[in-house]
mmCIF file as Biopython writes it, N, C-alpha, C and O atoms, coordinates in Angstrom:
data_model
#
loop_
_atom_site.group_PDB
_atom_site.id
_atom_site.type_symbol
_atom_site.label_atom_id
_atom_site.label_alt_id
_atom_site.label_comp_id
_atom_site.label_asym_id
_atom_site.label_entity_id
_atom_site.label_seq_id
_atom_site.pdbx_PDB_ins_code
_atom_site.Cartn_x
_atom_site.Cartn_y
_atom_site.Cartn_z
_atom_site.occupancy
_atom_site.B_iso_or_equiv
_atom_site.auth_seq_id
_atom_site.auth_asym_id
_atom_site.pdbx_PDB_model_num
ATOM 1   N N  . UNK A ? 1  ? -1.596  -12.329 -11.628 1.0 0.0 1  A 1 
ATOM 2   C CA . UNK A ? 1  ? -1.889  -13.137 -10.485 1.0 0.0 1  A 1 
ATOM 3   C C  . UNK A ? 1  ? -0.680  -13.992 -10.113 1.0 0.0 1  A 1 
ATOM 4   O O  . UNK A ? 1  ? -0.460  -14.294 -8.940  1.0 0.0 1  A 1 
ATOM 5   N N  . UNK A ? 2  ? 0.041   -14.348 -11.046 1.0 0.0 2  A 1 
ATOM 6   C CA . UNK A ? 2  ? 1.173   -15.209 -10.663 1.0 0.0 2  A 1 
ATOM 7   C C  . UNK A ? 2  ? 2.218   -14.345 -9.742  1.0 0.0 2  A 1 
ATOM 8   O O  . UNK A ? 2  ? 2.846   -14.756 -8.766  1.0 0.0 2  A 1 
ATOM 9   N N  . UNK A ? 3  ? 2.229   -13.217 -10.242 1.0 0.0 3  A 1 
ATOM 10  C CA . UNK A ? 3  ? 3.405   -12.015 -9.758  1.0 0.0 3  A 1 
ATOM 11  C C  . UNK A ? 3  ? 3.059   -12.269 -7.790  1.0 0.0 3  A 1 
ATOM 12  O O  . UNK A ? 3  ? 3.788   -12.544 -6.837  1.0 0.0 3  A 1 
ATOM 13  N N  . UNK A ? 4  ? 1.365   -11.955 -7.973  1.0 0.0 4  A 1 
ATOM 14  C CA . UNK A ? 4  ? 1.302   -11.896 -6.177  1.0 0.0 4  A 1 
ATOM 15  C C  . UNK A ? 4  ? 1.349   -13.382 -5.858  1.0 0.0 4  A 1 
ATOM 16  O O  . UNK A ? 4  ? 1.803   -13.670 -4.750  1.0 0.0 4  A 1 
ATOM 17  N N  . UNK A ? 5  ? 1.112   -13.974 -6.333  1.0 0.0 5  A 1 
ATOM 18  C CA . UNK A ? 5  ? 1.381   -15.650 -6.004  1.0 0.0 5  A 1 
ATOM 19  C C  . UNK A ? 5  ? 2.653   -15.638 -5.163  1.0 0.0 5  A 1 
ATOM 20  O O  . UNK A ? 5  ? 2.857   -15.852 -3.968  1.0 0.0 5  A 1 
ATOM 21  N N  . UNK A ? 6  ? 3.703   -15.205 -6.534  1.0 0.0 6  A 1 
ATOM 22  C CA . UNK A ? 6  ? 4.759   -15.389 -5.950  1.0 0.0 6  A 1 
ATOM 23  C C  . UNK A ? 6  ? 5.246   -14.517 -4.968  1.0 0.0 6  A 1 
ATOM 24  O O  . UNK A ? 6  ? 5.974   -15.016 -4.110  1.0 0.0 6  A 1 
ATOM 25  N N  . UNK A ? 7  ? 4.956   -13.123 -4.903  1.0 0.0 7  A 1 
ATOM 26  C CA . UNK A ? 7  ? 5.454   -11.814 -3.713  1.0 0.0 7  A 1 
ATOM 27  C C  . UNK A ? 7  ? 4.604   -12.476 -2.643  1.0 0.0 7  A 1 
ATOM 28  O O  . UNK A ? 7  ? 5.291   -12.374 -1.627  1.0 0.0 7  A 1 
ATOM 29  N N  . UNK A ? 8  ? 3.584   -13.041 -2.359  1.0 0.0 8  A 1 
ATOM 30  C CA . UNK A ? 8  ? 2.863   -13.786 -1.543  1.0 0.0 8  A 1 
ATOM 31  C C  . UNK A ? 8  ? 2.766   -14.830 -0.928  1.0 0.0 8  A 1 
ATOM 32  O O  . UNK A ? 8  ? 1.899   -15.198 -0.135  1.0 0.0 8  A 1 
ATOM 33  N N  . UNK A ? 9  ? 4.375   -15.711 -1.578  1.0 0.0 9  A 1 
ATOM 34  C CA . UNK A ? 9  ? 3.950   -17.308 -1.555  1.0 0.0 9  A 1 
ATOM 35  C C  . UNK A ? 9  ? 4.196   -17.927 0.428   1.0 0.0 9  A 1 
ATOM 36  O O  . UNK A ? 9  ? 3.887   -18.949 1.041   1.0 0.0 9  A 1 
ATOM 37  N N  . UNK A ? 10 ? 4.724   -16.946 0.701   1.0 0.0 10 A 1 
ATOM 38  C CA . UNK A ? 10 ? 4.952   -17.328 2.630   1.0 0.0 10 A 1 
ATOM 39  C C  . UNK A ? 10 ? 3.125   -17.526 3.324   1.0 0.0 10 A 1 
ATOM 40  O O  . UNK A ? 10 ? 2.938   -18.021 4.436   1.0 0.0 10 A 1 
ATOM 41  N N  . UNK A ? 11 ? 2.010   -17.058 2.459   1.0 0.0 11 A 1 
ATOM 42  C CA . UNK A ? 11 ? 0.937   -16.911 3.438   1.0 0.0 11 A 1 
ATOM 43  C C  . UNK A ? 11 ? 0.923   -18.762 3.304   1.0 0.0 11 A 1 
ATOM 44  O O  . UNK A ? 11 ? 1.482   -19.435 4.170   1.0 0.0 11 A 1 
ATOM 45  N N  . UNK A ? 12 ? 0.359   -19.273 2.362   1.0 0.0 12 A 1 
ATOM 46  C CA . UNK A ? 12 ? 0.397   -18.734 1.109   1.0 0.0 12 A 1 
ATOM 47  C C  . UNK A ? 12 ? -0.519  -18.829 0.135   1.0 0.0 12 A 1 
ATOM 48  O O  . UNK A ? 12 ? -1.405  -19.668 -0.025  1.0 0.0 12 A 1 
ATOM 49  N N  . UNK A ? 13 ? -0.213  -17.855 -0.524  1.0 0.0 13 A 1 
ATOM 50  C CA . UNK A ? 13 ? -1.533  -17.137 -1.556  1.0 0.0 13 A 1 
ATOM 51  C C  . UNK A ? 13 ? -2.164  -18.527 -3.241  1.0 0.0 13 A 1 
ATOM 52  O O  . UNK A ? 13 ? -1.542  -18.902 -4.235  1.0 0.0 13 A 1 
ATOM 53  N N  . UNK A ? 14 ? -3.062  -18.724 -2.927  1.0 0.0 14 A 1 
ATOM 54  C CA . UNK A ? 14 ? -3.685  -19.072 -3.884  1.0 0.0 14 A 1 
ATOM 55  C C  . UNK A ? 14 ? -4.169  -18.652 -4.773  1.0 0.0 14 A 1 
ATOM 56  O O  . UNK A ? 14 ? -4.383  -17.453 -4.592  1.0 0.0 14 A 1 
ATOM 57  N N  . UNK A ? 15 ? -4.733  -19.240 -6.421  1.0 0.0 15 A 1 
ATOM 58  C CA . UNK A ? 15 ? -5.277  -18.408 -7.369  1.0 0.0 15 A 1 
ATOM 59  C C  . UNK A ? 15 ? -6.551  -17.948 -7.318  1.0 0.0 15 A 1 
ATOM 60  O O  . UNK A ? 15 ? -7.197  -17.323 -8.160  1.0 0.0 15 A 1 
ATOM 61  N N  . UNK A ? 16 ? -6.911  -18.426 -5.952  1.0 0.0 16 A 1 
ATOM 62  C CA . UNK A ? 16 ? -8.603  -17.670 -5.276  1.0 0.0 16 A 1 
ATOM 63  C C  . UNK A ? 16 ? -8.188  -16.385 -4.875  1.0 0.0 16 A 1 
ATOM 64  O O  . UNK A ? 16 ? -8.797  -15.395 -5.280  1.0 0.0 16 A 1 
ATOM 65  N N  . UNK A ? 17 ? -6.834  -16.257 -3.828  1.0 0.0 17 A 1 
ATOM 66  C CA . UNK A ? 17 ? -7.018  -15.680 -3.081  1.0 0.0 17 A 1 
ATOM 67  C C  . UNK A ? 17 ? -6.007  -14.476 -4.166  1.0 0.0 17 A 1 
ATOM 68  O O  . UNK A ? 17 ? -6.400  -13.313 -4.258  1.0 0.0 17 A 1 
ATOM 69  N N  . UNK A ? 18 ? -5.251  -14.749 -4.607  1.0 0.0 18 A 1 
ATOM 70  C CA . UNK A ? 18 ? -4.725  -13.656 -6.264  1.0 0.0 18 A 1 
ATOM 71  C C  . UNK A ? 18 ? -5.850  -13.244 -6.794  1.0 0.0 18 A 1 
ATOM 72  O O  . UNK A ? 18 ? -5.966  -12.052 -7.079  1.0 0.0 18 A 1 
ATOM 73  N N  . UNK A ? 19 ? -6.758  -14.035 -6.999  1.0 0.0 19 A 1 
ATOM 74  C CA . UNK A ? 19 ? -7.929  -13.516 -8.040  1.0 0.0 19 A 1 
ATOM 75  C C  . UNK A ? 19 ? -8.685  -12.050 -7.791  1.0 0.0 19 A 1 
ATOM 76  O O  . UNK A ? 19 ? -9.034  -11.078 -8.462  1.0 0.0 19 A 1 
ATOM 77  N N  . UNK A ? 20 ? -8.718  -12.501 -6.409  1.0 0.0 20 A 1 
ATOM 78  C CA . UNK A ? 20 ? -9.734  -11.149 -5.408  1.0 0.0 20 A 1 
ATOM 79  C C  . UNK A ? 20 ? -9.034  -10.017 -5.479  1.0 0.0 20 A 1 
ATOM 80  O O  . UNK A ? 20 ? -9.400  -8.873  -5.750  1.0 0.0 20 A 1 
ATOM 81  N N  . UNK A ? 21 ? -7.357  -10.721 -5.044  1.0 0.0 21 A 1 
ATOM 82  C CA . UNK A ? 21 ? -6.361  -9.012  -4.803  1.0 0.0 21 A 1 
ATOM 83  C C  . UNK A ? 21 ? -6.729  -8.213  -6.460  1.0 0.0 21 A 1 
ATOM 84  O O  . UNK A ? 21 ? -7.186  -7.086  -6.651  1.0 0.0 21 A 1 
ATOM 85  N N  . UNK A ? 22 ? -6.285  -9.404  -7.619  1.0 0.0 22 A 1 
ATOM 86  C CA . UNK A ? 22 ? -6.345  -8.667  -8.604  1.0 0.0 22 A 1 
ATOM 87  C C  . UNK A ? 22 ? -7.354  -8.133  -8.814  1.0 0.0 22 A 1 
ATOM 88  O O  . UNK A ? 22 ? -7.318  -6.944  -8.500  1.0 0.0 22 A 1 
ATOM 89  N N  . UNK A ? 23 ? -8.569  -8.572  -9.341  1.0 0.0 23 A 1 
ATOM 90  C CA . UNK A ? 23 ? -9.809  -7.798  -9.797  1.0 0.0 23 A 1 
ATOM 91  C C  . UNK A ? 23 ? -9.960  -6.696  -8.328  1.0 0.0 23 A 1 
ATOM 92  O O  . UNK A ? 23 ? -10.285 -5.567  -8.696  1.0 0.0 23 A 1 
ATOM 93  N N  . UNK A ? 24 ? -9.838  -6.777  -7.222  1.0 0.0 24 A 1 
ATOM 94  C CA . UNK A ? 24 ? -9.962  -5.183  -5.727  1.0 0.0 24 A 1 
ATOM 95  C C  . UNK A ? 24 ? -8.958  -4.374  -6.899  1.0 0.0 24 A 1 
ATOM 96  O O  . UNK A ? 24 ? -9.394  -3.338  -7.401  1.0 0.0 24 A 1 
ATOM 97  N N  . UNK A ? 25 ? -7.813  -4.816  -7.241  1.0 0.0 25 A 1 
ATOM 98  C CA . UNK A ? 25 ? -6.793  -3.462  -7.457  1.0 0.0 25 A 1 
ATOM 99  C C  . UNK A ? 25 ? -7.354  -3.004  -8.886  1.0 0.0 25 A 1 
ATOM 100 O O  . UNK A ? 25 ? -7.380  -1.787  -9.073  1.0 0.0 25 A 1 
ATOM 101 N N  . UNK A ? 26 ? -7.857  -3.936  -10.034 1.0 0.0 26 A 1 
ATOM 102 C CA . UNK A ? 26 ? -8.409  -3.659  -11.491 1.0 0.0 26 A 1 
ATOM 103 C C  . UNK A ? 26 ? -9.302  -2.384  -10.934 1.0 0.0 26 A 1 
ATOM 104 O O  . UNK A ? 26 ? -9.104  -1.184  -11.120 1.0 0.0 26 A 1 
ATOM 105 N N  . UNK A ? 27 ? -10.315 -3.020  -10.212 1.0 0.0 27 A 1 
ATOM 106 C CA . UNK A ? 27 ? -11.880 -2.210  -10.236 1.0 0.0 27 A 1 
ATOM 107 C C  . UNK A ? 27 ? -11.518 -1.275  -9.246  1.0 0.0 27 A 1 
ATOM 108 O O  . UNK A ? 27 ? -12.491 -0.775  -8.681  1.0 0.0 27 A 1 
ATOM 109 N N  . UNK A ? 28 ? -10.230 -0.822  -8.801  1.0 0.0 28 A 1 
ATOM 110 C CA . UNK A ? 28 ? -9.824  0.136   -7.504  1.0 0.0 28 A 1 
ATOM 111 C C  . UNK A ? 28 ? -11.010 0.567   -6.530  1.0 0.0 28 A 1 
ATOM 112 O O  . UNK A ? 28 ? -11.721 1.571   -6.477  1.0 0.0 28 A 1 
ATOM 113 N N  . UNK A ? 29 ? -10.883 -1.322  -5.325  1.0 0.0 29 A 1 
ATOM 114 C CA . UNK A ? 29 ? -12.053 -1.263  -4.714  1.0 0.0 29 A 1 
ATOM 115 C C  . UNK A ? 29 ? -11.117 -1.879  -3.475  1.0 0.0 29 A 1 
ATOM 116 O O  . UNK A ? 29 ? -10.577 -2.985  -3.503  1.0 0.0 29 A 1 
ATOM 117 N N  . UNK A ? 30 ? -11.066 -1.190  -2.694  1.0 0.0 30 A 1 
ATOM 118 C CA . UNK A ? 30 ? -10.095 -1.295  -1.638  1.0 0.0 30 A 1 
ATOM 119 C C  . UNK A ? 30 ? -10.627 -2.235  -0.402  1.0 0.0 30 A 1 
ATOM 120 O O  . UNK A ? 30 ? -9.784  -2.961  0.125   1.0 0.0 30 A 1 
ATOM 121 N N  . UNK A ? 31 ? -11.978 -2.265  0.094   1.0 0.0 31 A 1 
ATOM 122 C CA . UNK A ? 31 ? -12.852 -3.210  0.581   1.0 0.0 31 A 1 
ATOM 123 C C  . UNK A ? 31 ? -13.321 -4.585  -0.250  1.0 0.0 31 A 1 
ATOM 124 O O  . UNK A ? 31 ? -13.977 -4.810  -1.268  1.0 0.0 31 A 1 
ATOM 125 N N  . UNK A ? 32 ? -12.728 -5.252  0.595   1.0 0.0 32 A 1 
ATOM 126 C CA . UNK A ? 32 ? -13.116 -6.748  0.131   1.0 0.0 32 A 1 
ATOM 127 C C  . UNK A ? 32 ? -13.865 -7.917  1.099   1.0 0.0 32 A 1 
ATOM 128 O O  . UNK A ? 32 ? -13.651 -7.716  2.294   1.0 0.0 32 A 1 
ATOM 129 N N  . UNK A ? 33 ? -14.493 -8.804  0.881   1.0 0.0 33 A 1 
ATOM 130 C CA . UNK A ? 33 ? -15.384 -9.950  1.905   1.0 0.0 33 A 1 
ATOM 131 C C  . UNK A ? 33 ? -14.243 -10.756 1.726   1.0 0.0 33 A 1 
ATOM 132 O O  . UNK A ? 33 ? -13.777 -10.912 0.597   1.0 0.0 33 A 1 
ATOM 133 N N  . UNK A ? 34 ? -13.709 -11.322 2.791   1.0 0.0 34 A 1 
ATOM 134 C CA . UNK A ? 34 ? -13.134 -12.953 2.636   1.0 0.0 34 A 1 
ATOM 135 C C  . UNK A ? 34 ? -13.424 -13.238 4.258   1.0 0.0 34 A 1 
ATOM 136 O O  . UNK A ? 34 ? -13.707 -12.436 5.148   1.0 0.0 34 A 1 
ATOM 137 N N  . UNK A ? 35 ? -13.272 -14.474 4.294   1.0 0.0 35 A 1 
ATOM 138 C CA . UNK A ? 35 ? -13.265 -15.070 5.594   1.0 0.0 35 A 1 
ATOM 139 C C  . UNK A ? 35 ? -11.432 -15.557 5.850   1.0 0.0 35 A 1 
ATOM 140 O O  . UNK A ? 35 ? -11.061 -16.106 6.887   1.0 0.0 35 A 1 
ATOM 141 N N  . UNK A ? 36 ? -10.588 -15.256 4.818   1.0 0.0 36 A 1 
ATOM 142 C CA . UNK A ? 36 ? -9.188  -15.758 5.349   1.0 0.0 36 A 1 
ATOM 143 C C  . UNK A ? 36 ? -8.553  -14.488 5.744   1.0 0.0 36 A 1 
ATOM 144 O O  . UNK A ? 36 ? -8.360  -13.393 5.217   1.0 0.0 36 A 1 
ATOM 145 N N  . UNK A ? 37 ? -8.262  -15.146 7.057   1.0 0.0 37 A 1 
ATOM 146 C CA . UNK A ? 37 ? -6.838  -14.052 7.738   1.0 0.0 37 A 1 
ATOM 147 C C  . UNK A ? 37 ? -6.155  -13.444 7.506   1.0 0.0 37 A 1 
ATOM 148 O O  . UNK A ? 37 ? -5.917  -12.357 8.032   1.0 0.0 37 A 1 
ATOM 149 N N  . UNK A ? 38 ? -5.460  -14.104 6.387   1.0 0.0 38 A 1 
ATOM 150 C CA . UNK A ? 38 ? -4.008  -13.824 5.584   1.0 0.0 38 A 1 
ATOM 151 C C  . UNK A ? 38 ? -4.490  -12.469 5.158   1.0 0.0 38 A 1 
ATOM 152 O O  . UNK A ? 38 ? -3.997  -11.558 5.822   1.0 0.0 38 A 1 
ATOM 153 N N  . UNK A ? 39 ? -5.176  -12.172 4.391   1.0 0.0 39 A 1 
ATOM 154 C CA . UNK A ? 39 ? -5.459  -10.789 4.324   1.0 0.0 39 A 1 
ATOM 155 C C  . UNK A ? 39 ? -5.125  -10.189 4.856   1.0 0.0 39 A 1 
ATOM 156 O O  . UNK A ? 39 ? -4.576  -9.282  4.230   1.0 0.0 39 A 1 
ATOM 157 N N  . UNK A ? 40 ? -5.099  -10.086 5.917   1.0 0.0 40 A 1 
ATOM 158 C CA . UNK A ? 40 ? -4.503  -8.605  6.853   1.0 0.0 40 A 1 
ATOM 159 C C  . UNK A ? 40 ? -3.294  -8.934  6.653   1.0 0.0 40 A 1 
ATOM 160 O O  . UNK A ? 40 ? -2.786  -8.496  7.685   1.0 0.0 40 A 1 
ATOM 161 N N  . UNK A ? 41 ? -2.008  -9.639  5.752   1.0 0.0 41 A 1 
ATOM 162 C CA . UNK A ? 41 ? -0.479  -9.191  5.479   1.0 0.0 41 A 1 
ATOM 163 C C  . UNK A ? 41 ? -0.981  -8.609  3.768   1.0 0.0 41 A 1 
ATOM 164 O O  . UNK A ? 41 ? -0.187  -7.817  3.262   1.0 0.0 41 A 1 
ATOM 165 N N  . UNK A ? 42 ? -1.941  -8.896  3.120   1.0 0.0 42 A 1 
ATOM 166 C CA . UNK A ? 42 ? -1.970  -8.104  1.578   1.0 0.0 42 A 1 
ATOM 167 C C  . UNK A ? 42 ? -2.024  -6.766  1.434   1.0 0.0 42 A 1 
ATOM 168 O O  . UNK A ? 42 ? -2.682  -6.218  2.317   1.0 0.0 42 A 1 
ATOM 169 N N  . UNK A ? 43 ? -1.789  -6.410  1.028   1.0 0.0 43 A 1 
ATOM 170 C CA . UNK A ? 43 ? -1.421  -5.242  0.501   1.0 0.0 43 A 1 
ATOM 171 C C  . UNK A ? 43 ? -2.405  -4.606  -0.483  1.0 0.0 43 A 1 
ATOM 172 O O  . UNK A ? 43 ? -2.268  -5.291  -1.497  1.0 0.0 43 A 1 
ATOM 173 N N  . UNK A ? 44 ? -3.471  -3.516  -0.774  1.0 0.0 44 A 1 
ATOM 174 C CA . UNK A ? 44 ? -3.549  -2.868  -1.624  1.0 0.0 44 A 1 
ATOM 175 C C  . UNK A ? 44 ? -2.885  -1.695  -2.529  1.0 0.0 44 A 1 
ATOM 176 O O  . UNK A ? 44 ? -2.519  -0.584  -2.145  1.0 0.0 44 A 1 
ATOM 177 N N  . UNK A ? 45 ? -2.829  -2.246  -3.834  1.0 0.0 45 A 1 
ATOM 178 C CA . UNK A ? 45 ? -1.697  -1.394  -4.808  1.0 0.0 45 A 1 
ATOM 179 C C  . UNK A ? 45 ? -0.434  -1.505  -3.854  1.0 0.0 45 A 1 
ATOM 180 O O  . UNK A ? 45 ? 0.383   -0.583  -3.864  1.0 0.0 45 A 1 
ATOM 181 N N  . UNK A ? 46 ? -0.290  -2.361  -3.214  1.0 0.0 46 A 1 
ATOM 182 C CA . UNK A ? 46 ? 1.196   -2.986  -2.993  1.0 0.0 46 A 1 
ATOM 183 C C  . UNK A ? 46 ? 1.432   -1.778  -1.716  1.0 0.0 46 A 1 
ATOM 184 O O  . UNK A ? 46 ? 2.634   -1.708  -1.459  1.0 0.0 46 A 1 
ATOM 185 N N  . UNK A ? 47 ? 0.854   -1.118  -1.128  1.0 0.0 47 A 1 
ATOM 186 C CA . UNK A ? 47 ? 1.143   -0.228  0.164   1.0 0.0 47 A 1 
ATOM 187 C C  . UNK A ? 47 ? -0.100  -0.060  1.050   1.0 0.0 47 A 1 
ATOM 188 O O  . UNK A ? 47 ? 0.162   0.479   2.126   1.0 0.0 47 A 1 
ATOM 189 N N  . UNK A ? 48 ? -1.354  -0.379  0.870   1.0 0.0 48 A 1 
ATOM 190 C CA . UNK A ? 48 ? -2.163  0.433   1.994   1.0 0.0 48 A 1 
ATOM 191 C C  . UNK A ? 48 ? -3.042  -1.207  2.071   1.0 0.0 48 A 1 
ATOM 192 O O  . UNK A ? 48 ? -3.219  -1.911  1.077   1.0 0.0 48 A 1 
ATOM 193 N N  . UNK A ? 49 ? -3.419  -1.497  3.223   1.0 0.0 49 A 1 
ATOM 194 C CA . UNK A ? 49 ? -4.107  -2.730  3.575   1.0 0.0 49 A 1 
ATOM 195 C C  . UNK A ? 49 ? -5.899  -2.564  3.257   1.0 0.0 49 A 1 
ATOM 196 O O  . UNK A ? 49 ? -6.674  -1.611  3.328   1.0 0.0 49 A 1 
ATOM 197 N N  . UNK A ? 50 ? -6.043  -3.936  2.902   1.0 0.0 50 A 1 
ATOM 198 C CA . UNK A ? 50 ? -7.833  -3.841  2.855   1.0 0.0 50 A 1 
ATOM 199 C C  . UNK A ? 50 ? -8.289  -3.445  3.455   1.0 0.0 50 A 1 
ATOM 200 O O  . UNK A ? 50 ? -7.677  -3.470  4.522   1.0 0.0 50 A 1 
ATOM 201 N N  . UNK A ? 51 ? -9.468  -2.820  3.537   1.0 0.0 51 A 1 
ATOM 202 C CA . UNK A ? 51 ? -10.834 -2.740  4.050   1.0 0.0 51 A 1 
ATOM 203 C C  . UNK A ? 51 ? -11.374 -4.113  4.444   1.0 0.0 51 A 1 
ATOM 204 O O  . UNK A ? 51 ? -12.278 -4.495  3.701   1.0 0.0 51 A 1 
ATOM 205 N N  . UNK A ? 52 ? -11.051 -4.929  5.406   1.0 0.0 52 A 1 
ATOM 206 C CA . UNK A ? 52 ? -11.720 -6.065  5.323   1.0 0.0 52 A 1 
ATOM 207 C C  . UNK A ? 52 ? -13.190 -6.504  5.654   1.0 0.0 52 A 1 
ATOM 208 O O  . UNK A ? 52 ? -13.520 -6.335  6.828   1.0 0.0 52 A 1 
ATOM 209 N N  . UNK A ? 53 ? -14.245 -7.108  4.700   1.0 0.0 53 A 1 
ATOM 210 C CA . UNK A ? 53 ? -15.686 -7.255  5.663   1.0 0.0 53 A 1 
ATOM 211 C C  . UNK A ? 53 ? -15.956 -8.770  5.687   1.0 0.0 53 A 1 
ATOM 212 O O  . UNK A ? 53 ? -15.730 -9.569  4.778   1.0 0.0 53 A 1 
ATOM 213 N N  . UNK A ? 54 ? -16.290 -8.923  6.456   1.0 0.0 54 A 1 
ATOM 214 C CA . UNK A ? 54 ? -16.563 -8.554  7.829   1.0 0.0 54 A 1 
ATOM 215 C C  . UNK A ? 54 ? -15.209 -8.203  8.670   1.0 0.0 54 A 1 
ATOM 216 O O  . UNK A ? 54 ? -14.030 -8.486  8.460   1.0 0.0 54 A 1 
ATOM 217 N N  . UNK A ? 55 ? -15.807 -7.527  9.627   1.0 0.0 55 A 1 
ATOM 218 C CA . UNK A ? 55 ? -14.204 -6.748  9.926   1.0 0.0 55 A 1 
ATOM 219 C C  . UNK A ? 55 ? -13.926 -7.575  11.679  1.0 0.0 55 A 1 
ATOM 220 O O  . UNK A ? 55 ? -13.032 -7.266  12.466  1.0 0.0 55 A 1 
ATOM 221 N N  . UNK A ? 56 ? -14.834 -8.487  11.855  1.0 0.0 56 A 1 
ATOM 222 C CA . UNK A ? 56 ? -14.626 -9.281  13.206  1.0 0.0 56 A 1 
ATOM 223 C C  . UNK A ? 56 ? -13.208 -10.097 12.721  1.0 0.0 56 A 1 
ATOM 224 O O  . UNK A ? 56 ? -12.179 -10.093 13.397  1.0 0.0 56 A 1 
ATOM 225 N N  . UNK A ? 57 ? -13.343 -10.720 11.560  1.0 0.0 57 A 1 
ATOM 226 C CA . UNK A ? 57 ? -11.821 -11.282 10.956  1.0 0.0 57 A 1 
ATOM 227 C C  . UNK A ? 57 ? -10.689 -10.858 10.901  1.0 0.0 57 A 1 
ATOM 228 O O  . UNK A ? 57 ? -9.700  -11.543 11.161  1.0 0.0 57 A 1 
ATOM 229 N N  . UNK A ? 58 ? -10.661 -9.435  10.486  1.0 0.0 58 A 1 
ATOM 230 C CA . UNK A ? 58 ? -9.612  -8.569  10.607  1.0 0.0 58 A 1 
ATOM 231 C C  . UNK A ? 58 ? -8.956  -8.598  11.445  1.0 0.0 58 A 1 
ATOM 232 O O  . UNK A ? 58 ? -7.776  -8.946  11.482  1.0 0.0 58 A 1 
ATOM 233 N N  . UNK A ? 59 ? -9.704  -8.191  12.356  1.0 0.0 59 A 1 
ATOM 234 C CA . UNK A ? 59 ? -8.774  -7.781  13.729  1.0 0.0 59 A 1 
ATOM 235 C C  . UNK A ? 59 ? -8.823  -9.032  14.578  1.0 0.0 59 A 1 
ATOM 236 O O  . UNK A ? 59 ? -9.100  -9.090  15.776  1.0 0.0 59 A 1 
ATOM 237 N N  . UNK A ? 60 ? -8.492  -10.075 13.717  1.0 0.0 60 A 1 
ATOM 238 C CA . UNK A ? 60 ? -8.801  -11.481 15.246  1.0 0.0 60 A 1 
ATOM 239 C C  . UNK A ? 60 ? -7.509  -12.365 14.489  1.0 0.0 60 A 1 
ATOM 240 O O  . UNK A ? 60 ? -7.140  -13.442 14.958  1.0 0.0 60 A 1 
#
């Protein structure tokens, strides 16, 4: 979590918002719930973007 902290720190990424990337990439679960934006610059496994839900957030 510290690693994306830091590859992350311009959003910037918290140990909430590390926590989620890590355990999505552990449990290789590419859809995730958040209500923060920033998401759409994360990265899954460091190349392909979330699944975001609700997906009105995503794209706004």
């Amino acid at each position: 979590m510290q690693a994306l902290m830091e590859q992350y720190r311009d959003l910037p990424m918290d140990l909430a918002d590390a926590s989620l990337v890590a355990a999505a990439e552990a449990l290789n679960q590419k859809r995730i719930f958040t209500l923060d934006r920033d998401f759409k610059i994360c990265r899954f496994k460091g190349n392909q973007p979330f699944d975001i839900v609700p997906q009105v957030f995503a794209n706004g």
